[in-house]
Biopython code that builds the backbone (N, CA, C, O; Angstrom):
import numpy as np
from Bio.PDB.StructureBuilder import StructureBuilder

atoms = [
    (1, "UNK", "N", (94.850, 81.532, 116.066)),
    (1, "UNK", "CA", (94.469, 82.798, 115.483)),
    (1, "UNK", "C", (93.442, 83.423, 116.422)),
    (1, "UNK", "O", (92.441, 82.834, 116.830)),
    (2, "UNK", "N", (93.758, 84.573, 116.701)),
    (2, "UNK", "CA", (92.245, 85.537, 117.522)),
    (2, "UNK", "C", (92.218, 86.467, 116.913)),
    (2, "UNK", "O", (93.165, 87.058, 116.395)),
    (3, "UNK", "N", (90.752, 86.800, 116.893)),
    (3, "UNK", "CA", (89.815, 87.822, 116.266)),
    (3, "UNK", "C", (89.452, 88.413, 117.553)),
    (3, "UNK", "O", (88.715, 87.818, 118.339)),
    (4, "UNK", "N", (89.962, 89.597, 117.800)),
    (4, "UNK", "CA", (89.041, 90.449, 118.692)),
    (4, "UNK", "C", (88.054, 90.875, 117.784)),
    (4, "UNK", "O", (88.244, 91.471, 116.724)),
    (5, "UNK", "N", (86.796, 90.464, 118.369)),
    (5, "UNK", "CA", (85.505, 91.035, 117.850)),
    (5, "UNK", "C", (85.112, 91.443, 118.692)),
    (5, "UNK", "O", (84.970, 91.048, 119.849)),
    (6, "UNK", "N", (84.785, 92.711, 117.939)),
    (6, "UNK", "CA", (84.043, 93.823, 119.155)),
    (6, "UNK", "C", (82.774, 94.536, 118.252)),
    (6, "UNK", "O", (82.388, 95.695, 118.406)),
    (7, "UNK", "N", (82.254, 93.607, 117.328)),
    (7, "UNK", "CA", (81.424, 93.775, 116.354)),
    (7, "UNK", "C", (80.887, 95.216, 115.892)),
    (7, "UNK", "O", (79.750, 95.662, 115.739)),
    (8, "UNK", "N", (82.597, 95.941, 115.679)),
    (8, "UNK", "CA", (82.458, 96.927, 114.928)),
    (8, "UNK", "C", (83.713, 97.074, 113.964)),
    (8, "UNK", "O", (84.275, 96.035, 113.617)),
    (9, "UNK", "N", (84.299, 98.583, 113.404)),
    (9, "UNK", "CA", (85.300, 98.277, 112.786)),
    (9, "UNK", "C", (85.962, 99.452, 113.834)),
    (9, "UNK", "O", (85.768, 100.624, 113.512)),
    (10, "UNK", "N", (86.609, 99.221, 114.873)),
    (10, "UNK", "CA", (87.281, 100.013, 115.673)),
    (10, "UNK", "C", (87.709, 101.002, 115.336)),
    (10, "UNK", "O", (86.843, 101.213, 114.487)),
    (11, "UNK", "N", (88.640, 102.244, 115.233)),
    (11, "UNK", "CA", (89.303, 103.489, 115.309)),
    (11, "UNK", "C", (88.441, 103.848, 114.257)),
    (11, "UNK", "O", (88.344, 105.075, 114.258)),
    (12, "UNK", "N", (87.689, 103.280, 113.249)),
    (12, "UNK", "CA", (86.584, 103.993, 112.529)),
    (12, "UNK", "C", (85.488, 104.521, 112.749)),
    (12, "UNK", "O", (84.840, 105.386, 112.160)),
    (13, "UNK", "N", (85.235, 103.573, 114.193)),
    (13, "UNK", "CA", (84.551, 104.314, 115.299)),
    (13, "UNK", "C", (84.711, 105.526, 115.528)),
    (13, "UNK", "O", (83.978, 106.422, 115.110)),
    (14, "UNK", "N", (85.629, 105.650, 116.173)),
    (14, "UNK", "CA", (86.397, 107.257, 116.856)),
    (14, "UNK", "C", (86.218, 108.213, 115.748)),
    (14, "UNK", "O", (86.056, 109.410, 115.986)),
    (15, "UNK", "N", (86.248, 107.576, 114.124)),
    (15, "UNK", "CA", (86.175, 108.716, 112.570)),
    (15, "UNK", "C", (85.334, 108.988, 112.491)),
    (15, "UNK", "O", (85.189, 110.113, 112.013)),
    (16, "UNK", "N", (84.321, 108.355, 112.808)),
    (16, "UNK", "CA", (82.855, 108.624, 112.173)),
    (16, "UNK", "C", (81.905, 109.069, 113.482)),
    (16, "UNK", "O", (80.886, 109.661, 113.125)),
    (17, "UNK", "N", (82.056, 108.884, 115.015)),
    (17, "UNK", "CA", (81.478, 109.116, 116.210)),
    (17, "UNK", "C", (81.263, 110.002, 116.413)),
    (17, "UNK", "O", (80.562, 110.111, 117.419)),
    (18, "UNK", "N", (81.558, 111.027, 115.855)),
    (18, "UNK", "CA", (81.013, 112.573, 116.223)),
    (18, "UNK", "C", (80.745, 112.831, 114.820)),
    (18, "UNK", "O", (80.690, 114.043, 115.028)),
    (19, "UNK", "N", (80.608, 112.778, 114.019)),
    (19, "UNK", "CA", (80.155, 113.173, 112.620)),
    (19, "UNK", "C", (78.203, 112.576, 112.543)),
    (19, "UNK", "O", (77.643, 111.591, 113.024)),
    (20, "UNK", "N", (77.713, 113.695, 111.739)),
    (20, "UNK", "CA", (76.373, 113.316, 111.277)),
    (20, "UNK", "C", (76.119, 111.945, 110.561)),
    (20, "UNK", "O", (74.961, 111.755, 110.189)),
    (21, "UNK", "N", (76.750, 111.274, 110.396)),
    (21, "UNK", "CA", (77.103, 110.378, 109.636)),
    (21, "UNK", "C", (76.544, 108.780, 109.846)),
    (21, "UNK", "O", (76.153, 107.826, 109.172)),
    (22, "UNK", "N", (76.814, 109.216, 111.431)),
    (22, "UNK", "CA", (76.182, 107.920, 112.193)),
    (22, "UNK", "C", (77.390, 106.835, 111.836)),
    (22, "UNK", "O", (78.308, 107.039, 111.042)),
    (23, "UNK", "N", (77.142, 105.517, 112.693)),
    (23, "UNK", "CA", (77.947, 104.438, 112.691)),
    (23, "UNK", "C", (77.371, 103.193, 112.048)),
    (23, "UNK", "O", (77.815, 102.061, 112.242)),
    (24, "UNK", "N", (76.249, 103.524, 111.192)),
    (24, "UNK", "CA", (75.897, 102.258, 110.290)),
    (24, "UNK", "C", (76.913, 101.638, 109.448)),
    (24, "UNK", "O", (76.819, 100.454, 109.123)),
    (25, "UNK", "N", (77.845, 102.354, 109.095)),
    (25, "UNK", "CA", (78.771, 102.489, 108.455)),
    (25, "UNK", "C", (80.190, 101.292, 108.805)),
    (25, "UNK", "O", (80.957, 100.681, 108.059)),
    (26, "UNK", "N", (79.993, 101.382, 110.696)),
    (26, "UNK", "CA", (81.315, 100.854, 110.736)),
    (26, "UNK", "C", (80.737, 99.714, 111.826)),
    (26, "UNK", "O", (81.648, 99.250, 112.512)),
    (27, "UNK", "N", (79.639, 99.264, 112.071)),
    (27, "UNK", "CA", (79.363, 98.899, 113.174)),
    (27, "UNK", "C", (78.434, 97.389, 112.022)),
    (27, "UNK", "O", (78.087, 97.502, 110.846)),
    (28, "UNK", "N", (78.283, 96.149, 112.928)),
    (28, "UNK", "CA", (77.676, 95.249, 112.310)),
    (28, "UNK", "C", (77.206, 94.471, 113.295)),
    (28, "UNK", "O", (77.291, 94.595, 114.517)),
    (29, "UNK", "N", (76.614, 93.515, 112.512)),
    (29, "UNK", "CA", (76.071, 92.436, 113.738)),
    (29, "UNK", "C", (76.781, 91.390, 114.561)),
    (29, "UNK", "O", (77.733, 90.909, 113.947)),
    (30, "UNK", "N", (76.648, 91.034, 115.435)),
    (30, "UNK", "CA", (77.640, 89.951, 115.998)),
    (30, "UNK", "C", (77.507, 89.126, 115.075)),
    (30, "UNK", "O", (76.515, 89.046, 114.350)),
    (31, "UNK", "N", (78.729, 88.274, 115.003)),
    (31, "UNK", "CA", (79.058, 87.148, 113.797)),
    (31, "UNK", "C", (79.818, 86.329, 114.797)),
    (31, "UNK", "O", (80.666, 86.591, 115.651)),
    (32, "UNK", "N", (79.184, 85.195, 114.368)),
    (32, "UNK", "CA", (79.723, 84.166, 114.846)),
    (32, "UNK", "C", (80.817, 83.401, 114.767)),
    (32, "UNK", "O", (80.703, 82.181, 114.890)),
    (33, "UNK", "N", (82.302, 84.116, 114.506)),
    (33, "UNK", "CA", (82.743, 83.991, 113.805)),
    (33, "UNK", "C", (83.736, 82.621, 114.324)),
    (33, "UNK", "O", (84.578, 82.428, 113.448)),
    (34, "UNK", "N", (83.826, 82.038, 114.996)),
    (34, "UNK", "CA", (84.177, 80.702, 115.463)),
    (34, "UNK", "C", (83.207, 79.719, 114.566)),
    (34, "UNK", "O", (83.777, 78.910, 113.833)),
    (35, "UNK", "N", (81.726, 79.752, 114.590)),
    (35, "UNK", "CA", (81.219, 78.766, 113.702)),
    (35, "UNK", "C", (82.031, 78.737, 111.690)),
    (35, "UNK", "O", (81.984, 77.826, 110.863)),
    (36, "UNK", "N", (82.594, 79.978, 111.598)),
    (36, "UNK", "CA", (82.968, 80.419, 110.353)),
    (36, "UNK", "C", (84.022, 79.932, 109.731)),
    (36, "UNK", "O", (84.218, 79.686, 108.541)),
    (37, "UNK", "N", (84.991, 79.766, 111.117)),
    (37, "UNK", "CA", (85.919, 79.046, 111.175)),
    (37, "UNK", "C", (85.902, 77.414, 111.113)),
    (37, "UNK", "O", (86.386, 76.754, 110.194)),
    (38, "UNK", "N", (85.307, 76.939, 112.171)),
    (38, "UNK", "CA", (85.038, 75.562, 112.224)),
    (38, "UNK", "C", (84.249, 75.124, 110.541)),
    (38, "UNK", "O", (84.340, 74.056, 109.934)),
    (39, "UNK", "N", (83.603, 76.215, 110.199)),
    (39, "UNK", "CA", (82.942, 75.510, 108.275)),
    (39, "UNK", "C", (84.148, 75.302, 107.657)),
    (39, "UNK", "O", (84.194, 74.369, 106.855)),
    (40, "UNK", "N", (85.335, 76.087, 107.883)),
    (40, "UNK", "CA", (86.516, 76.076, 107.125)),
    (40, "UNK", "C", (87.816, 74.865, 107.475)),
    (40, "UNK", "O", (88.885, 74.653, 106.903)),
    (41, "UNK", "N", (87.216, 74.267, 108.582)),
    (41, "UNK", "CA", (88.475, 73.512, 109.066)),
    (41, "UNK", "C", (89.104, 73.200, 110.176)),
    (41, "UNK", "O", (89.662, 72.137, 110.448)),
    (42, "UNK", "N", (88.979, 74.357, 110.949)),
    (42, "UNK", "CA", (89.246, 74.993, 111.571)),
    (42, "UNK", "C", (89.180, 74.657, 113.187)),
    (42, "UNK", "O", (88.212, 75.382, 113.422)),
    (43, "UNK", "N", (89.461, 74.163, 114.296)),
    (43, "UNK", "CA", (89.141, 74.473, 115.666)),
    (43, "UNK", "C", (88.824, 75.799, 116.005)),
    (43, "UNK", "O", (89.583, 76.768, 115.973)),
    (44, "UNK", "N", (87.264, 75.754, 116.437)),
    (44, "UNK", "CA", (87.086, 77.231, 116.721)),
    (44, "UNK", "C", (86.437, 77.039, 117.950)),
    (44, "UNK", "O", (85.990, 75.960, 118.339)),
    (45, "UNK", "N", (86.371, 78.668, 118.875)),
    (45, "UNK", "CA", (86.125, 78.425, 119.836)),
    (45, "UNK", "C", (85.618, 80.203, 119.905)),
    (45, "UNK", "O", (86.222, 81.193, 119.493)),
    (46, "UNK", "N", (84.206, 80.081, 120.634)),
    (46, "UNK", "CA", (84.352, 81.463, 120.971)),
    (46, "UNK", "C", (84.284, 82.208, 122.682)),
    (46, "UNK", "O", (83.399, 81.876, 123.471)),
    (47, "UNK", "N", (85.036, 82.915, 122.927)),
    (47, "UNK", "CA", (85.689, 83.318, 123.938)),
    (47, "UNK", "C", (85.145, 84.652, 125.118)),
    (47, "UNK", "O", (85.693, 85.753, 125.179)),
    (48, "UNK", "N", (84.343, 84.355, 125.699)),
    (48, "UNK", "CA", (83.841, 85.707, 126.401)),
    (48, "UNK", "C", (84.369, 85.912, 127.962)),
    (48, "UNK", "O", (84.088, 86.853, 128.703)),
    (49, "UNK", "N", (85.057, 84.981, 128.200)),
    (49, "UNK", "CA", (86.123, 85.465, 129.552)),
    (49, "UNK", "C", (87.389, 84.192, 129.597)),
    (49, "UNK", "O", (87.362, 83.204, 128.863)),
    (50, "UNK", "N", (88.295, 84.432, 130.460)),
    (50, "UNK", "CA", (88.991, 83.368, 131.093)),
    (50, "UNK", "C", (88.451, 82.089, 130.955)),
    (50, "UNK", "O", (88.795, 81.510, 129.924)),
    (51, "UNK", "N", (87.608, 81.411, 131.797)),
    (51, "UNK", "CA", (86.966, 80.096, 131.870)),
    (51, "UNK", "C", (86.510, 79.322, 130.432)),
    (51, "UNK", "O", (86.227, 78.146, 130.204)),
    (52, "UNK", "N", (86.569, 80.501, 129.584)),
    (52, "UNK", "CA", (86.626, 79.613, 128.486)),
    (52, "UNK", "C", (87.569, 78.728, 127.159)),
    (52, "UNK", "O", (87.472, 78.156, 126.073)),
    (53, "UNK", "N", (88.615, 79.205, 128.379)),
    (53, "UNK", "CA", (89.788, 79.352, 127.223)),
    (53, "UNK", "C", (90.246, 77.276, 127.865)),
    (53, "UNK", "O", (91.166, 76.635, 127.357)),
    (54, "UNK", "N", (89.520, 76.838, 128.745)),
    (54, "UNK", "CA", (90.400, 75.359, 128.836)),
    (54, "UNK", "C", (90.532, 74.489, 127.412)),
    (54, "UNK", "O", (91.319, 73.564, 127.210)),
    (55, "UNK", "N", (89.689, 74.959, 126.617)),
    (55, "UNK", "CA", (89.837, 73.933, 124.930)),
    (55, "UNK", "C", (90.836, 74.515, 124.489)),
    (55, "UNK", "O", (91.274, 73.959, 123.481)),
    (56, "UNK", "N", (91.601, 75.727, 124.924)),
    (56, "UNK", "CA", (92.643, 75.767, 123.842)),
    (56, "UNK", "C", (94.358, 74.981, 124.762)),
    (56, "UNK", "O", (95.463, 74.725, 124.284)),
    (57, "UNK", "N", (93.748, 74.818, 126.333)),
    (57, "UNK", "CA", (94.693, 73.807, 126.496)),
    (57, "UNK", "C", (95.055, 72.873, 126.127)),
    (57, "UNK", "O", (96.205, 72.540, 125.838)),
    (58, "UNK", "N", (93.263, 71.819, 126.050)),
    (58, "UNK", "CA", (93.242, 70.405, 125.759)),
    (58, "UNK", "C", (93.718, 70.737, 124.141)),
    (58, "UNK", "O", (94.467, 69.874, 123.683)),
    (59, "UNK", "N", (93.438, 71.690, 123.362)),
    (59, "UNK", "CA", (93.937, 71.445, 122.193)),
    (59, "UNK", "C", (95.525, 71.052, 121.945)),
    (59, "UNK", "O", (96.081, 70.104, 121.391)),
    (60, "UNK", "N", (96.027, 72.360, 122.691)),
    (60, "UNK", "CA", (97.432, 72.346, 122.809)),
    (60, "UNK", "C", (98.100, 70.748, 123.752)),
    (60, "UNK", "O", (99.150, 70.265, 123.329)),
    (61, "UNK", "N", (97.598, 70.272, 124.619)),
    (61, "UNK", "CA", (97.877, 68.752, 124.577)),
    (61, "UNK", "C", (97.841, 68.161, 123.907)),
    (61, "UNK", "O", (98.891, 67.547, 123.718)),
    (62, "UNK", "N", (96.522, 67.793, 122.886)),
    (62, "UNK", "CA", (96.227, 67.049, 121.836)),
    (62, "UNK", "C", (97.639, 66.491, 120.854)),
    (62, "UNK", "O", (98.095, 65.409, 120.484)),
    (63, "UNK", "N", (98.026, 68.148, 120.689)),
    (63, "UNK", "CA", (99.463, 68.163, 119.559)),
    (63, "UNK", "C", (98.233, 68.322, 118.414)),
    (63, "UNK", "O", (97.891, 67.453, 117.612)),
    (64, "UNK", "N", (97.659, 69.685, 118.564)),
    (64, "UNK", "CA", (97.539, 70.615, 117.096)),
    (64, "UNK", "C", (97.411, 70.202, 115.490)),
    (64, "UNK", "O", (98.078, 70.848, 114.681)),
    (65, "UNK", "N", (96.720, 69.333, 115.121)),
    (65, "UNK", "CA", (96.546, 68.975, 114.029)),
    (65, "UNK", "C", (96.076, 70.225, 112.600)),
    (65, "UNK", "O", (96.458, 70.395, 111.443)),
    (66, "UNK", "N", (95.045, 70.888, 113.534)),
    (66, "UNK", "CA", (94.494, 71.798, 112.357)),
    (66, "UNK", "C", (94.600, 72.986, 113.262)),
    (66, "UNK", "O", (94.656, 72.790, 114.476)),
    (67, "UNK", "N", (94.642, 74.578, 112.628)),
    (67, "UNK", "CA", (94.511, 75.919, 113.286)),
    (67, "UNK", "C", (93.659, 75.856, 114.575)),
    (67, "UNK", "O", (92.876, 74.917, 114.717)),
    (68, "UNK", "N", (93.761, 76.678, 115.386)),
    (68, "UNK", "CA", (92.338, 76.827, 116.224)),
    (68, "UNK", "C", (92.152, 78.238, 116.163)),
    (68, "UNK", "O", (93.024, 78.933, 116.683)),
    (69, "UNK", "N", (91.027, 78.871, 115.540)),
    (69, "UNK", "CA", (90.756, 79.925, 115.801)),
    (69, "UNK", "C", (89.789, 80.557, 116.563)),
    (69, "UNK", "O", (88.588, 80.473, 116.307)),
    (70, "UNK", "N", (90.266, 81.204, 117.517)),
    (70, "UNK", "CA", (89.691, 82.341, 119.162)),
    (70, "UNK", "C", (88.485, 83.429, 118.307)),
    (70, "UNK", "O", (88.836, 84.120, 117.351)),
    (71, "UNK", "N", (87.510, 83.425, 118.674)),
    (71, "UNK", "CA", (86.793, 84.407, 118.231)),
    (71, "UNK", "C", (86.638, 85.193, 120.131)),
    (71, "UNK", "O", (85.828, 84.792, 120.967)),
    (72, "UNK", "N", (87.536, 86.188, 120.317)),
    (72, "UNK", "CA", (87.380, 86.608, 121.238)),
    (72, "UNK", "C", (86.286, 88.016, 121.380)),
    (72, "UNK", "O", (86.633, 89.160, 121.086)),
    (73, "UNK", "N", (84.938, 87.640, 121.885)),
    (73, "UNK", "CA", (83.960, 89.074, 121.980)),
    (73, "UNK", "C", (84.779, 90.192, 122.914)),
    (73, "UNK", "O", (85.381, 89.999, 123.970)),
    (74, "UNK", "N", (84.702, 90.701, 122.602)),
    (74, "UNK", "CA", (85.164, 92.004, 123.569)),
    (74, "UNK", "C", (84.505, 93.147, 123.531)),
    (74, "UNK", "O", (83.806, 93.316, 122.532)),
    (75, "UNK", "N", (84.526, 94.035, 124.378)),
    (75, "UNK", "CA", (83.074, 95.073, 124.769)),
    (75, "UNK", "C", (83.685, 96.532, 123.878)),
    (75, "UNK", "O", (84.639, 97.309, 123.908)),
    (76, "UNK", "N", (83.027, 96.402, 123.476)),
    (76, "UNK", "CA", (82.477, 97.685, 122.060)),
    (76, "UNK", "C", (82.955, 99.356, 123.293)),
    (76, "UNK", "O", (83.580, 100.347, 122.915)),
    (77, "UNK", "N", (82.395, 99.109, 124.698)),
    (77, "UNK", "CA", (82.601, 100.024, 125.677)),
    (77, "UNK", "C", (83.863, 100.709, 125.851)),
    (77, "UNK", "O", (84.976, 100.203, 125.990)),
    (78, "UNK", "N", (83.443, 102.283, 125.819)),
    (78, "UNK", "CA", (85.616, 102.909, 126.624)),
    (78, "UNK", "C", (86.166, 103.124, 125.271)),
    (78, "UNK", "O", (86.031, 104.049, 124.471)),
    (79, "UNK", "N", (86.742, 102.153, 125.241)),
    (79, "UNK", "CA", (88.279, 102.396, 124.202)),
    (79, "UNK", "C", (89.658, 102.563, 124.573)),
    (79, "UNK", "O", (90.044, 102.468, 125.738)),
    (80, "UNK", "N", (90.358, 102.795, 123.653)),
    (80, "UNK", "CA", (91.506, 102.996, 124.484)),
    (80, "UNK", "C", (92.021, 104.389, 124.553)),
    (80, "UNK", "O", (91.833, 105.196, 123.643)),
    (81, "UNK", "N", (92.592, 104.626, 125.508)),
    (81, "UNK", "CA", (93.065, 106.644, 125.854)),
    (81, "UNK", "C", (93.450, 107.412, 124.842)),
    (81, "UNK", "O", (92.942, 108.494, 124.546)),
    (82, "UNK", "N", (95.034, 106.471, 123.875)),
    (82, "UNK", "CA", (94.958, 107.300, 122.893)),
    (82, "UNK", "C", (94.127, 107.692, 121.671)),
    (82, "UNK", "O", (94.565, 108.584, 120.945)),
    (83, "UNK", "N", (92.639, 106.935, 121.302)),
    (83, "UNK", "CA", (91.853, 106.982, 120.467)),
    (83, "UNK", "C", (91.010, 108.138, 120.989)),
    (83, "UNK", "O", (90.491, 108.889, 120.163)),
    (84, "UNK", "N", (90.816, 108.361, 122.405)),
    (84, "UNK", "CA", (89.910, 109.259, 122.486)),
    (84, "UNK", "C", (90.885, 110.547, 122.994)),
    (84, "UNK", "O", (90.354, 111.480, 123.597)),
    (85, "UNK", "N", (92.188, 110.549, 122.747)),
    (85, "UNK", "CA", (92.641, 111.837, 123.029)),
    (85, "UNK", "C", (93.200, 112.130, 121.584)),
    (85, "UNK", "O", (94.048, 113.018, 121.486)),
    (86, "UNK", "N", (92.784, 111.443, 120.438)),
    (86, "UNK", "CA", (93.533, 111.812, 119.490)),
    (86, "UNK", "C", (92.198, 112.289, 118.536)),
    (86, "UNK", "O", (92.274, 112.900, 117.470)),
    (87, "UNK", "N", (90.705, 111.745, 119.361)),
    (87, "UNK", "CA", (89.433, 112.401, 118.326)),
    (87, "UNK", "C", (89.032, 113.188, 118.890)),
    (87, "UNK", "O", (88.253, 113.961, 118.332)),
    (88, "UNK", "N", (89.367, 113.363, 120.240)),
    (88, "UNK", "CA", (88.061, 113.894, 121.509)),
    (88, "UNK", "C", (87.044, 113.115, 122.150)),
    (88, "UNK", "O", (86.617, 113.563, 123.215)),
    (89, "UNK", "N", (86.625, 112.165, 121.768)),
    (89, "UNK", "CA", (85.930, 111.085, 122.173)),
    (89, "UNK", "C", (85.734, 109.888, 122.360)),
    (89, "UNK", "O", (84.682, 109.508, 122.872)),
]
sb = StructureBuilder()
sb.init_structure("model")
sb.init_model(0)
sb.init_chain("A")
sb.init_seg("    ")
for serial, (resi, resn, name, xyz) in enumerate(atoms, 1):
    if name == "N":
        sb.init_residue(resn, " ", resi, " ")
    sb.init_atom(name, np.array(xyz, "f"), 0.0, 1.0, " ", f" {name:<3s}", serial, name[0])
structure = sb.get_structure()
């Protein structure tokens, strides 16, 4: 399982980013969300480039007993083209 976390709530971004409104709304704190997983059962692992991904080899050798879930961080930065050609920003 992967979670792109980008510790907000994405394209709600783009709804609320130009509005007075501010992004308290859609934006939160990093969560750890691999430890959240592992309380549940879980193989978790959290993921901030390439080099970290060798546990989900050795897992996949192992032969997979329980889920492993990817908490992959990813940068809040940019976006993608059609989000900002479909808000303006």
């Amino acid at each position: 399982i992967v979670v792109y976390n980008d510790a907000m709530y994405g394209a709600e971004v783009h709804h609320f980013g130009a509005g007075a409104s501010g992004l308290d709304t859609v934006t939160f704190p990093d969560t750890d969300i691999a430890a959240l997983a592992a309380g549940h059962g879980c193989e978790a692992l959290t993921v901030r480039g390439p080099e970290d991904l060798h546990a989900v080899k050795e897992w996949l050798s192992a032969g997979p007993v329980r889920p492993m879930v990817l908490d992959a961080k990813i940068t809040s930065d940019g976006g993608s083209w059609w989000l900002h050609e479909a808000f303006g920003h």
